[in-house]
Structures are given as C-alpha cells and as structure tokens.
C-alpha positions as CSV (number, residue, x, y, z in Angstrom):
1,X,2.3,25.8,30.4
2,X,-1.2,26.8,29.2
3,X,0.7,29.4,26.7
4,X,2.3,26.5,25.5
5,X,-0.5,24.1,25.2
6,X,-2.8,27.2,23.6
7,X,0.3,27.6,20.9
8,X,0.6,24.0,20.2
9,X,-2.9,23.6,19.5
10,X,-3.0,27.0,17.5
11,X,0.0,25.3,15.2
12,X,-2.6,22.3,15.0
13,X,-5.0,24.2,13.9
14,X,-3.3,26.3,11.2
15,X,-1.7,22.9,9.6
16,X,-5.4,21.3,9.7
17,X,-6.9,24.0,7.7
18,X,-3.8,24.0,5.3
19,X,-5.6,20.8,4.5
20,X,-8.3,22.9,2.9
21,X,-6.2,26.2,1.7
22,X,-4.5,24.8,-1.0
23,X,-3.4,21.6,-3.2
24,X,-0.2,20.0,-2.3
25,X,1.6,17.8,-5.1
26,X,1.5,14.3,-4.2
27,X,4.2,11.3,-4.4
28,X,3.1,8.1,-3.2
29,X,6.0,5.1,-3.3
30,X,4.6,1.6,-2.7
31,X,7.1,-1.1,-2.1
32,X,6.2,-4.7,-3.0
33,X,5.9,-7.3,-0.1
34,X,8.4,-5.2,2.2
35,X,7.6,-5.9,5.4
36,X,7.5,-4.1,8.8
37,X,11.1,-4.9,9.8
38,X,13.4,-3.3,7.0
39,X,14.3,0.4,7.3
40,X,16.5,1.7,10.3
41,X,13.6,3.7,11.5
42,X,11.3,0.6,12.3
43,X,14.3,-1.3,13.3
44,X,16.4,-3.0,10.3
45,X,19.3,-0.8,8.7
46,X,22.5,-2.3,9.2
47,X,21.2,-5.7,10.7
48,X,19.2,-6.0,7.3
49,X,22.5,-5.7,5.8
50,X,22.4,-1.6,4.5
51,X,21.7,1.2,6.3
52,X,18.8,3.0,5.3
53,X,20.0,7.0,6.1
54,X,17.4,8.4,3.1
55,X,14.2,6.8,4.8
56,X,15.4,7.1,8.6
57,X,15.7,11.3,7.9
58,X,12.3,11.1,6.2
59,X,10.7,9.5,9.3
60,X,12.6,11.9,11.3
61,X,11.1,14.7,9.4
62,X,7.6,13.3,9.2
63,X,5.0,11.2,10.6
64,X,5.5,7.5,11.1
65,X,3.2,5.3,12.2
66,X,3.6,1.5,13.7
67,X,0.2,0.4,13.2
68,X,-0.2,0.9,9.5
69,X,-2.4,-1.9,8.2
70,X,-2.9,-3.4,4.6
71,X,-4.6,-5.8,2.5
72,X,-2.7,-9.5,2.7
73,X,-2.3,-10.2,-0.8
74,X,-1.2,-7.8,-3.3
75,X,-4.4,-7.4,-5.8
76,X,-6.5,-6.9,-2.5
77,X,-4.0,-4.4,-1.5
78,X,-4.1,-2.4,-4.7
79,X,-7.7,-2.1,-4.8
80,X,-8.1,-1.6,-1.5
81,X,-5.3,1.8,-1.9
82,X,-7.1,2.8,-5.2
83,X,-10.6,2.5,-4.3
84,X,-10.5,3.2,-0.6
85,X,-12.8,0.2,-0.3
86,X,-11.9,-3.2,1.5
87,X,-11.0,-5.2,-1.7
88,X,-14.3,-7.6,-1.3
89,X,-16.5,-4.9,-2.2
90,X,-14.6,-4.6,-5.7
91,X,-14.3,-8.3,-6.7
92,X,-10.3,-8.1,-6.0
93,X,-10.1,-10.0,-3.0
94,X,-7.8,-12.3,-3.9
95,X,-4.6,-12.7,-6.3
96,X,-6.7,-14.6,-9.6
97,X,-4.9,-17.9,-9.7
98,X,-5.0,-17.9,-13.8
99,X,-2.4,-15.0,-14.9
100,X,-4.9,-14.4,-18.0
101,X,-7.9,-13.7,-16.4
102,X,-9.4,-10.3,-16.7
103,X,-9.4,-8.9,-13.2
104,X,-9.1,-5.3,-11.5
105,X,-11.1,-2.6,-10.6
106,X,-14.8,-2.1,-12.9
107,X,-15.2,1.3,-14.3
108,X,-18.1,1.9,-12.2
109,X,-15.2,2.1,-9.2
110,X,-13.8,5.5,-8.3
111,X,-10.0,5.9,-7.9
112,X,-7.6,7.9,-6.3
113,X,-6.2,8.6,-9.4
114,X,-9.7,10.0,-11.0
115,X,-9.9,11.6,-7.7
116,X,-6.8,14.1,-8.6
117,X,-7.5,14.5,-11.8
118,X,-11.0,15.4,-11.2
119,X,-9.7,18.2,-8.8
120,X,-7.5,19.6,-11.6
121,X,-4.4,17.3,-10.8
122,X,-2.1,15.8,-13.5
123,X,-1.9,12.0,-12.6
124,X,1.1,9.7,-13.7
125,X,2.6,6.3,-12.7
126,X,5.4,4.4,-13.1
127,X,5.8,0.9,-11.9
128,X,4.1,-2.2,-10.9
129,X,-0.2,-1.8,-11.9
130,X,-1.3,-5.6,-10.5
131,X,-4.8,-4.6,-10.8
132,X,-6.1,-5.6,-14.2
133,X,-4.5,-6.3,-17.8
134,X,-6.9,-6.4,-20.0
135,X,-9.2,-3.2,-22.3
136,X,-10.5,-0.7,-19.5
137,X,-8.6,-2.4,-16.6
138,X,-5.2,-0.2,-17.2
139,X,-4.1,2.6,-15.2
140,X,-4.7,4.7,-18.1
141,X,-8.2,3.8,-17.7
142,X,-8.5,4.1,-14.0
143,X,-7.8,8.2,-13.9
144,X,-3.6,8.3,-14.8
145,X,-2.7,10.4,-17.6
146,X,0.5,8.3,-18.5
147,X,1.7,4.8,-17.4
148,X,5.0,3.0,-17.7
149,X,5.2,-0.1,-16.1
150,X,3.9,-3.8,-15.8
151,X,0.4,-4.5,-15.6
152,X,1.0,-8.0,-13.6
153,X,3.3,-9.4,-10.9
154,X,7.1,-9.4,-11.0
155,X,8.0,-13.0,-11.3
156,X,6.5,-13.0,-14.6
157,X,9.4,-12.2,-15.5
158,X,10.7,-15.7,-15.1
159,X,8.0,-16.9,-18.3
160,X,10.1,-14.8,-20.9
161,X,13.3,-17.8,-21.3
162,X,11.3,-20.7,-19.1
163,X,12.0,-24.0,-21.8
164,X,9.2,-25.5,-20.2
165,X,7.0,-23.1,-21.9
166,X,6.6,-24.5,-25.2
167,X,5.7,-22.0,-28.3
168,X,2.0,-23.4,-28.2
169,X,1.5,-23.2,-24.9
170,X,2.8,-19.7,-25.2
171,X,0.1,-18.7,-27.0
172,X,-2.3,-19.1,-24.1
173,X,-0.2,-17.9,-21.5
174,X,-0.4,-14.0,-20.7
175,X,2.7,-12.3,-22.2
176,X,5.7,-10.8,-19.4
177,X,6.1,-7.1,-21.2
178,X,6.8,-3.4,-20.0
179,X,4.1,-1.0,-21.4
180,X,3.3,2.4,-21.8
181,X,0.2,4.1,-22.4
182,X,-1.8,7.5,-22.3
183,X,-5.1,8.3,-21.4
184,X,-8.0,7.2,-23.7
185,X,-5.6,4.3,-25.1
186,X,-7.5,1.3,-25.4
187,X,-4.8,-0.9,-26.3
188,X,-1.0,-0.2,-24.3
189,X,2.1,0.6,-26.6
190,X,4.4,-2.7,-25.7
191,X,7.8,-1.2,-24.8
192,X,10.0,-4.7,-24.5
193,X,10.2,-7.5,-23.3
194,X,10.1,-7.7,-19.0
195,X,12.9,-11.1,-18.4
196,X,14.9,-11.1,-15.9
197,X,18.0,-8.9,-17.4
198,X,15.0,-6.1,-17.6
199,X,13.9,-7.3,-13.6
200,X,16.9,-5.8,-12.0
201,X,16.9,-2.5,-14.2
202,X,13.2,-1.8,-13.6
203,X,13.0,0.5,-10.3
204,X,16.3,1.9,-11.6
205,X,14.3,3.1,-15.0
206,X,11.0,3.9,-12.7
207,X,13.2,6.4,-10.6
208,X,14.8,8.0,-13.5
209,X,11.0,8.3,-15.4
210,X,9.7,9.5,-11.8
211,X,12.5,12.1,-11.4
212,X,12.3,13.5,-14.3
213,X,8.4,14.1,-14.2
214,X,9.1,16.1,-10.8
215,X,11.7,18.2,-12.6
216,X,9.2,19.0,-15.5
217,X,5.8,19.4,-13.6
218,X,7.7,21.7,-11.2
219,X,7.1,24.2,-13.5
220,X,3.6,23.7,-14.0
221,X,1.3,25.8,-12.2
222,X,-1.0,22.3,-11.8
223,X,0.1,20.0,-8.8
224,X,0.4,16.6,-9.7
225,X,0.1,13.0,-8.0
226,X,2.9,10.7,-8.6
227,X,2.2,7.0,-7.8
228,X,5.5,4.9,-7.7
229,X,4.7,1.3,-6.9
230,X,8.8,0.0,-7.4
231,X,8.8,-3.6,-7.9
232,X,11.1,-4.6,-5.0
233,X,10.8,-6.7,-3.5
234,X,9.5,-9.2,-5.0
235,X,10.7,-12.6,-6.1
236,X,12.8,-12.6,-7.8
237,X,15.3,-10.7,-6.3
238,X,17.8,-9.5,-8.3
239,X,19.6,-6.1,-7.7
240,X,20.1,-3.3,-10.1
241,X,24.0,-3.9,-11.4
242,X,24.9,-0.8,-10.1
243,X,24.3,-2.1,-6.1
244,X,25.3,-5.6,-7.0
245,X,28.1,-6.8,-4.2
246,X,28.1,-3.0,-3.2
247,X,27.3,-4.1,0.4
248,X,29.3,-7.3,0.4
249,X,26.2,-8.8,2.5
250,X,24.3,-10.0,0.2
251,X,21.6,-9.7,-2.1
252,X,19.6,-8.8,0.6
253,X,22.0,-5.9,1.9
254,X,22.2,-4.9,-2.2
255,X,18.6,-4.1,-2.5
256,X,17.9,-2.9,0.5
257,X,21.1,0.0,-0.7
258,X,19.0,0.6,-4.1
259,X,15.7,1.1,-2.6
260,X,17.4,3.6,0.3
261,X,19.0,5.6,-3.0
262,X,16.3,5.7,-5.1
263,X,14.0,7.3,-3.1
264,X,16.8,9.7,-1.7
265,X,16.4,10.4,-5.4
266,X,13.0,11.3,-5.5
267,X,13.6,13.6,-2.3
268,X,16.3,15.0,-3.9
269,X,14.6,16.1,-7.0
270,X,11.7,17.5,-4.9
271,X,13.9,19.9,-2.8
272,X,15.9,20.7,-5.9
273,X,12.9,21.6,-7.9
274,X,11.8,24.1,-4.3
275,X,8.4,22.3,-4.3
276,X,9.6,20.6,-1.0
277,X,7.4,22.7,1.6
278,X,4.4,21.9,0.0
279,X,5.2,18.1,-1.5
280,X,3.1,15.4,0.4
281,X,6.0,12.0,0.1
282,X,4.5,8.9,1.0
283,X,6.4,5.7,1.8
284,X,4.6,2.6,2.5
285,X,4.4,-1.2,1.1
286,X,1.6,-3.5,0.3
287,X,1.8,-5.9,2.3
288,X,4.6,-7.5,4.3
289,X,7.1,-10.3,2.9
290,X,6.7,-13.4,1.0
291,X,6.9,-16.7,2.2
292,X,10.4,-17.6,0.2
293,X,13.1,-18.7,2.7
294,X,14.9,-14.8,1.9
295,X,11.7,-12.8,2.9
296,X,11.8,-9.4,4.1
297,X,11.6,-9.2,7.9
298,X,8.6,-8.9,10.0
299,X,10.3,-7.1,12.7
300,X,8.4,-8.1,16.0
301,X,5.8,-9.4,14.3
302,X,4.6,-12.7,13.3
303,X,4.3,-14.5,9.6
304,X,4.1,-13.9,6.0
305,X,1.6,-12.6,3.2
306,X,-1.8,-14.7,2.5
307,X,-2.0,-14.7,6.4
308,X,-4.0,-12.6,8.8
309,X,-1.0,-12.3,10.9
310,X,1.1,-9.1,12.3
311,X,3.4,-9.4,10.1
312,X,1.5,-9.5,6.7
313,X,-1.2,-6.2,7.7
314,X,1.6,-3.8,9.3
315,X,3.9,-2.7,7.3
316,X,5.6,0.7,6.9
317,X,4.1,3.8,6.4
318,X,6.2,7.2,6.8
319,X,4.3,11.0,5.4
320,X,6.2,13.8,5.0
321,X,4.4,17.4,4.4
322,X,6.8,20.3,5.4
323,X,3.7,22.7,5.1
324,X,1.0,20.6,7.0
325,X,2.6,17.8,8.6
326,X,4.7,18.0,12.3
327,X,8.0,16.3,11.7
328,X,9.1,13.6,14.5
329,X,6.0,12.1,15.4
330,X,5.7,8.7,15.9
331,X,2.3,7.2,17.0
332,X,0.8,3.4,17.4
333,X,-2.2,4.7,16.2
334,X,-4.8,2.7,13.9
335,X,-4.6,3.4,10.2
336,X,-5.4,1.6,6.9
337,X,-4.4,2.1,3.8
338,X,-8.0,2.7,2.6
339,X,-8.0,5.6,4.8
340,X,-5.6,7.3,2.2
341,X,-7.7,8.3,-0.3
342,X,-10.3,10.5,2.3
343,X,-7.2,12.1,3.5
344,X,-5.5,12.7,0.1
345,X,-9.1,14.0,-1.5
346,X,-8.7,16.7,1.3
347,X,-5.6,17.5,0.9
348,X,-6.5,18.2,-3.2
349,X,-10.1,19.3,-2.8
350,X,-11.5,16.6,-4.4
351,X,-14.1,15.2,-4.4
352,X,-16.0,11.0,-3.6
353,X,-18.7,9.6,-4.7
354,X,-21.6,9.4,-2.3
355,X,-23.6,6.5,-4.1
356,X,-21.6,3.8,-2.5
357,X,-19.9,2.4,1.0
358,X,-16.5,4.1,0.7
359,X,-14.5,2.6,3.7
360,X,-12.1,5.0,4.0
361,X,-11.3,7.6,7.4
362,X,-10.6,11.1,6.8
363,X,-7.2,11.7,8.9
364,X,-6.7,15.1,8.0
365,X,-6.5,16.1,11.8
366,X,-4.7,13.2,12.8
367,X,-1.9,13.8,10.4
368,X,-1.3,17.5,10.5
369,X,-1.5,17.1,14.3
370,X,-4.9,18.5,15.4
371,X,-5.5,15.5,17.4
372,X,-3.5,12.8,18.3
373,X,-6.1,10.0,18.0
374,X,-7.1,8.3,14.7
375,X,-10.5,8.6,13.6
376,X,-10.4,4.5,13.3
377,X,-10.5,1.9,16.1
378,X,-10.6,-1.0,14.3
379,X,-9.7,-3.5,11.2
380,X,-11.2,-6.1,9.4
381,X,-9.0,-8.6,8.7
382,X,-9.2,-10.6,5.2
383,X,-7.2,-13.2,3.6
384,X,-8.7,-13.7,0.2
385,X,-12.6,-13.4,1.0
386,X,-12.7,-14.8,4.2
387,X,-12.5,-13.3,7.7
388,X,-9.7,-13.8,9.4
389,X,-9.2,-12.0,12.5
390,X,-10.8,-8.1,13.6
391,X,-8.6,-5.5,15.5
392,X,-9.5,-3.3,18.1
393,X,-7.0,-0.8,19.6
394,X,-4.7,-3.0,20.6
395,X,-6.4,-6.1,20.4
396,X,-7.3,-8.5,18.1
397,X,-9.8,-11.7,17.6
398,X,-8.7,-14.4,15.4
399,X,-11.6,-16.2,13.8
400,X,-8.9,-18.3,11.4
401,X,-5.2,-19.0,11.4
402,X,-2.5,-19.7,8.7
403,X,0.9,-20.1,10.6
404,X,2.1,-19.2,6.6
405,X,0.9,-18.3,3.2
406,X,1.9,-21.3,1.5
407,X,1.4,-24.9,2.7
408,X,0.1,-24.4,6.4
409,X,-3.1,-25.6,7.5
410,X,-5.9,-23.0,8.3
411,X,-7.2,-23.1,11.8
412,X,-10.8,-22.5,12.5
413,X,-11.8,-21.2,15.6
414,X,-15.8,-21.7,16.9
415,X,-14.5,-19.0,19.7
416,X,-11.9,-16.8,18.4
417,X,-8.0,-16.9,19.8
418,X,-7.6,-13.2,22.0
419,X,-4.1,-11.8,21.8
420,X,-3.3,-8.3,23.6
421,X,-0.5,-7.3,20.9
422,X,1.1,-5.0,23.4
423,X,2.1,-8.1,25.6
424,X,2.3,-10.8,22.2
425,X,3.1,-9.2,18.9
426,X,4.2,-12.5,17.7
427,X,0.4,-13.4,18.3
428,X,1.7,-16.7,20.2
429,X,-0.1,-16.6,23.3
430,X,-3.8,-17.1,22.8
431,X,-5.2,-15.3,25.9
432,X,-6.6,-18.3,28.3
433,X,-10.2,-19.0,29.3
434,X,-9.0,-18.0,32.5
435,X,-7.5,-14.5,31.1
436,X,-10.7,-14.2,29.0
437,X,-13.1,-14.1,32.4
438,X,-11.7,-10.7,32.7
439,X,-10.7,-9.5,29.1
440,X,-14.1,-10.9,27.6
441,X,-15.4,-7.2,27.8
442,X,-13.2,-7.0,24.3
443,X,-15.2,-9.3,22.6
444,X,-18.2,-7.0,22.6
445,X,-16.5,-3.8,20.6
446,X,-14.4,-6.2,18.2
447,X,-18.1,-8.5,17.2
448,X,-19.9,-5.0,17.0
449,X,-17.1,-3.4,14.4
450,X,-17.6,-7.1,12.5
451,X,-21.2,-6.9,12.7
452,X,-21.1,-3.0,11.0
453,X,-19.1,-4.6,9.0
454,X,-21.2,-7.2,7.3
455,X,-24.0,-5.5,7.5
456,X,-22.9,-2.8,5.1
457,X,-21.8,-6.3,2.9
458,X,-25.6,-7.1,2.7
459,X,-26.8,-3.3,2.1
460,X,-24.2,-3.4,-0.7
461,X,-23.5,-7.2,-2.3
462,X,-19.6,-7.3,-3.4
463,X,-19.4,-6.7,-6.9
464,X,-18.1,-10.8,-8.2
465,X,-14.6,-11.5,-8.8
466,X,-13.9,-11.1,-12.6
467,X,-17.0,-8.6,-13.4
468,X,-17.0,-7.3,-16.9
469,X,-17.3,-4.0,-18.2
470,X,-20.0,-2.2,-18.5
471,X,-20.7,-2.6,-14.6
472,X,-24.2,-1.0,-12.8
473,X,-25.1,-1.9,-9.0
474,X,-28.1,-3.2,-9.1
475,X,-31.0,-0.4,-7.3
C-alpha cells in the first residue's frame, strides 16, 4: 500500500510539473445556455432525446467536474472567462438592454487571448463574441489573431426578415451580420447576412473553420489556443439540415446529435493531426438554459439563466489533457470559470498582470491530480450587479431569490435562506430556524468570503458599465 500511494503521488507530481515543462495547444468549446442536465455523462443522453457517445468518452478520458460555476447571464459570463475577473469589476455585469450600445471588455482589461499570444501562442476564434461590437471591443482587439463569427447574441438573427422592422427604424437598430477580421483591423470585413437560414448552418461552418485551423497549425512548431464558443443553444433553435428529424425526437434530440458530432469532429482532427497527447480540450457552457418553455435541462438542479439558482451557475465542464491530466476523475469540487485563465496561463507560461484584483485560482495541481482539493471554497453569486446568494463547500446563503429569469418576483431576504445542496439541490428547503441553531456556524465562513469580497470592490471601484476607450484606473 505505501508503494502505491508513493507511486500515485510520484505520477501527481510528474503531471503537475508538466504544467511548467512545456506549452500544450489549447481548444476551449463554450456552449451557449446549455445547462447542467444534457450530455450522458452528467445525466441526459438518450432521455434528452440523443445520445451523446463523443462527450461521455471525453469525460471518461478526462476530468469532470459537478460543481463548475459560471456567470448567470451570458455578457457577465464572457468577461468573466476572458478576464478572469467577476464581470462587475469590468462594467459587464449585465446583458446591456439596448443591442447598440457599446459594451465589452476596455482595453485596459487583460485577456486570455492576449495571455497566449503574449507567451508566443497563435490565438484564433470562431463563433459567438457577445462581449462588445463596436471599434476596439472585437476579438481582434482583445488578443485573437483571426475571428469569424457574430459579435452579438443569436436571436438577432430573427431582425434580418422581421416586417415589424421598418427601413427607418432599421437604420438605428444594430445590424444581424457574420464577420471576419484580423488583428489590428479597426473596422470587421462583413461576411453576410446572419437570418435564420444562416442560424442553423453556423456551428456547422464554425466546426469546419475550427477543423481545419487544427489540421494547418499542426504543423506549426507554435502551439495555438482555439476558442470555439458554438451558438447552440440558443433561441432560436433550429438544427443544422443535415440532423434535422435525424433523431425523430425532436428538435431537441436533433441538436443535441449536432453538437455530440461536431465536437467528435474537433477530437477527431486532434488525434488525426498526432497532437492529441499534448492538446488541452475543454468543454463547458456559459451558463445554464433559458427560460423558453424548450430549455435545456438543469439536471438536479433548480431554475433558469438571470437567476442565482443551481441550475443557472453549474453547468458542464469536462478537461481532457492526455499528457497532464488523469483520465476518469470525477470530483464535486469548487471551480469557476474565472479560475481558467490562472490555470491556462500555467499551462502556456504566460504571464498576468499584477496591477489589478485578478479573481482567478490557479488549479494546476488540482487538475493534473497533485491534490484532490480545489484551491477555492467559495462563490460569489451575481445576477446582473447585485448579490444574490455566496457558496461555501457545499453550502450556500441566499441573500435574493428569482424562482426564473423572466417575470418572477425577486425575493429579498433581511436573513439569508440556508440550503445544504447535498440534501436540496433543487434549493427548495430553506434550512429552518430550528436547523439554523445548529448549522449557524456556516454563516460565519460564507459572510467572511462576502466581506473579502467587497472589500476588494472598494480597494478597486468597478470600472462603469459602457466605459469608453481610452480607459486608466484612477491611482
């Protein structure tokens, strides 16, 4: 037994310091309100109307993790991924209600994708931005070397034919297009027109772009990050023609099909390329499903997006890193997606700015195995720029409510609602005054993590929603 315990933790030790020996290409596919519920692995497959063989064999051969938090809205959620920053902090915590209002990160903010390419990386993306359209606000401008995509959200694509857009007030409202640019491009190269014919072909033409940037930059002595944020699935909810009725359950069961494909396609071009061993594949979403009555599934959890509930902050997350990574683990461990770009910058050897609270946890040993505790205990929960709840372990304090996104009245709470989400994942069963004379102990960890928290909020003001360009913190 110790032989085997002083072998395991030698193998932990060897895939740690990979971490450091050497720079791993990088694919990162982010799904669009897909909740927790979908995939086989967490769950879903065939009762969701597809199987989902692709993604179960990449959890079996990876890490997955069923406490994998996000952002509740998908701007916040984007920033919060890019910047490793809880969205307030860059003036992103919300979804801006007017579709032509500049928004997204301010140059002064430091990237994931000028991260890599600062540590000798090419960068590219294909898919959905939703984090600025408007001169220096493009991926382009954020540290990509090439973009193809839409810069906004996916029902846009119901503007292009709406008759109750008249030609004048087209004129003010933000245009639904696919664009392209490079590097240093001010202005984006409009590529057509993104209706709803040119909805269900999009993550069909994003795997095809992404595949073939694998198959060329395989033979490039630089490693590259690939960023793949598909646009399924969001309303509306169209299938590619090609999965169409190919399940005979549905839409549903249709896209669920395409999205399982695709990404077997991306796997498949990594192995075929012999860049698998040492090819970090990330899947995750932004946030969990949409309030529509066809949302994706929570799984055991509770509610929709725009809520501080279960089922809007966990979502999927499954890492896959032959070279560093043990395959078949499975842990309940805390996570956010901030916590990304610390992790990712060590894998590359890059490096972060030190001039600013950067919120993201470095779980280098956590993922290759070193330890099997994450370096985070706890969550801040936002909905827009308010706090909703805080996470602890496996607790959590609800300081508002929104039973839904859309339409349900916000409960305020002048003591917060306890749930133990090992005994109430639906977060049904506020923990009673009774309960609380012996669980009150949690309050004291959970109101010190807040208290950190907003402290660091004074330290460093939140840089205003809708900021313009040129952007200093003021000394």
């Amino acid at each position: 037994m110790k032989n085997k315990i002083v072998a395991l933790a030698t193998i932990g030790l060897l895939q740690s310091t990979l971490f450091a020996s050497s720079q791993p290409n990088v694919v990162l596919v982010l799904m669009d309100n897909f909740a927790y519920g979908e995939l086989g692995s967490y769950g879903g497959g065939i009762i969701r109307g597809a199987p989902t063989p692709r993604l179960d064999k990449l959890a079996q051969e990876g890490l997955r993790l069923t406490n994998f938090n996000v952002e509740a809205q998908c701007v916040p959620s984007r920033a919060a991924l890019m910047t490793g920053r809880y969205a307030i902090r860059s003036g992103n915590a919300k979804v801006p209600f007017d579709r032509k209002a500049p928004y997204g990160p301010t140059q002064w903010e430091y990237t994931m994708a000028e991260m890599f390419s600062d540590a000798g990386y090419s960068t590219a993306m294909f898919g959905k931005w939703h984090l600025g359209h408007t001169e220096g606000r493009f991926p382009s401008d954020h540290g990509f070397d090439m973009w193809w995509g839409i810069p906004n959200s996916t029902d846009e694509a119901l503007w292009v034919d709406n008759p109750l857009i008249s030609d004048e007030t087209r004129k003010m409202v933000h245009k639904s297009e696919i664009l392209t640019s490079v590097k240093g491009q001010k202005v984006p190269t409009v590529v057509k027109p993104f209706d709803l014919k040119q909805r269900a072909l999009m993550d069909g033409e994003m795997t095809d772009k992404a595949v073939a940037y694998i198959k060329e930059h395989a033979k490039s002595d630089k490693p590259y990050f690939l960023y793949i944020p598909y646009t399924q699935t969001h309303q509306p909810r169209t299938a590619h023609p090609d999965f169409a009725g190919k399940t005979g359950n549905g839409t549903w069961g249709d896209i669920l099909a395409q999205i399982d494909t695709y990404n077997g396609k991306l796997l498949d071009a990594i192995k075929e390329t012999g860049t698998e061993d040492n090819t970090i594949f990330i899947f995750t979403s932004d946030n969990g499903g949409d309030f529509f009555d066809d949302a994706s599934s929570p799984g055991p959890w509770r509610g929709t997006y725009f809520t501080g509930l279960e089922g809007s902050l966990r979502v999927p997350f499954i890492v896959k890193w032959p070279k560093g990574i043990p395959a078949g683990r499975v842990s309940n461990e805390i996570v956010h997606e901030m916590d990304l770009l610390r992790t990712l910058s060590t894998a590359a050897k890059g490096k972060l700015p030190n001039d600013r609270i950067i919120d993201s946890m470095d779980m280098s040993d956590f993922f290759t195995g070193k330890t099997t505790k994450s370096p985070r205990e706890s969550v801040i929960a936002y909905v827009a720029d308010q706090v909703y709840a805080v996470k602890w372990h496996n607790w959590k304090a609800a300081f508002k409510e929104l039973d839904a996104g859309y339409g349900s009245e916000v409960k305020t709470y002048q003591t917060p609602s306890l749930y133990n989400l090992y005994n109430d994942p639906r977060e049904e069963k506020a923990i009673s005054m009774e309960g609380m004379q012996t669980n009150g102990w949690v309050g004291t960890p959970i109101i010190n993590a807040l208290g950190a928290h907003l402290k660091t909020l004074k330290e460093e003001p939140p840089i205003k929603e809708g900021t313009p360009d040129p952007y200093q913190p003021k000394k």
